[in-house]
C-alpha positions in Angstrom: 91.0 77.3 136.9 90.3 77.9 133.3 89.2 81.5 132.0 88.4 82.4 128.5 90.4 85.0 127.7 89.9 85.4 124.1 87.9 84.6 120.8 89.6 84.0 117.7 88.1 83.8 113.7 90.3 82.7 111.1 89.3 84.7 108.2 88.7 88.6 107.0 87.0 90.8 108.7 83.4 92.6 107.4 85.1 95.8 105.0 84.4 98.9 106.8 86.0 102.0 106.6 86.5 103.4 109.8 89.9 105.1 109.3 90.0 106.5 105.4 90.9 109.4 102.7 88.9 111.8 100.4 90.4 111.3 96.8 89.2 113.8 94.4 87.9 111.6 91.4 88.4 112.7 87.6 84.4 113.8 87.8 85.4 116.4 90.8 83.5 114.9 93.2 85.1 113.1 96.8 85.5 109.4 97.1 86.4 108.0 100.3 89.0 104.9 100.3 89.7 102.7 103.2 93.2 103.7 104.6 95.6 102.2 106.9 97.8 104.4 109.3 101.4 103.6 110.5 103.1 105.6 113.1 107.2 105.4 113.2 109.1 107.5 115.7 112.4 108.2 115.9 114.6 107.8 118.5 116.9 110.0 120.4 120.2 109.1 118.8 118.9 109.5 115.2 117.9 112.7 113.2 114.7 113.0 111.8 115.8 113.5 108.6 117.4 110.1 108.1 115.2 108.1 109.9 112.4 109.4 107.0 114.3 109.0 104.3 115.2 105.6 105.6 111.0 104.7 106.2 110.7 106.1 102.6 113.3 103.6 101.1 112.1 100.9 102.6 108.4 101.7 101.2 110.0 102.0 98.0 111.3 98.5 98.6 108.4 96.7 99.3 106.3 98.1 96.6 105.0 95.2 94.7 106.0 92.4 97.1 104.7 93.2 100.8 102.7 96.0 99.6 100.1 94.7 96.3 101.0 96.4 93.0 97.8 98.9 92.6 98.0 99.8 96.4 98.5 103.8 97.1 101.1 104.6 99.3 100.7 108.6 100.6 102.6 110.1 103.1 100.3 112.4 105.0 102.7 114.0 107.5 106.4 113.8 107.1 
């Protein structure tokens, strides 16, 4: 027995900006920019502490290679 369980496009997505920040633009006024959200949690043998400044050398790593030069990396809760 056979069941579709799936149904999968190769290609992007229509741009939309469900999840996004307010930037204050040079003018004053509010531009929202599409934003993308990642979650890391530590786990119970390691202190916060280094676990974030371990996330925060690693995003200093990939700056340029994994992450496109140009692209704004903010850290909205620390």
């Amino acid at each position: 027995m056979s069941r579709t369980v799936a149904d999968v496009v190769v290609g992007a997505a229509e741009r939309s900006i469900a999840h996004g920040r307010s930037l204050r633009a040079p003018g004053g006024e509010l531009r929202r920019r599409p934003a993308v959200s990642i979650a890391i949690a530590k786990t119970q043998r390691r202190q916060c502490g280094a676990v974030a400044d371990d996330v925060m050398r690693s995003l200093e790593s990939v700056k340029g290679r994994i992450v496109p030069a140009g692209l704004d990396i903010a850290v909205t809760r620390n």
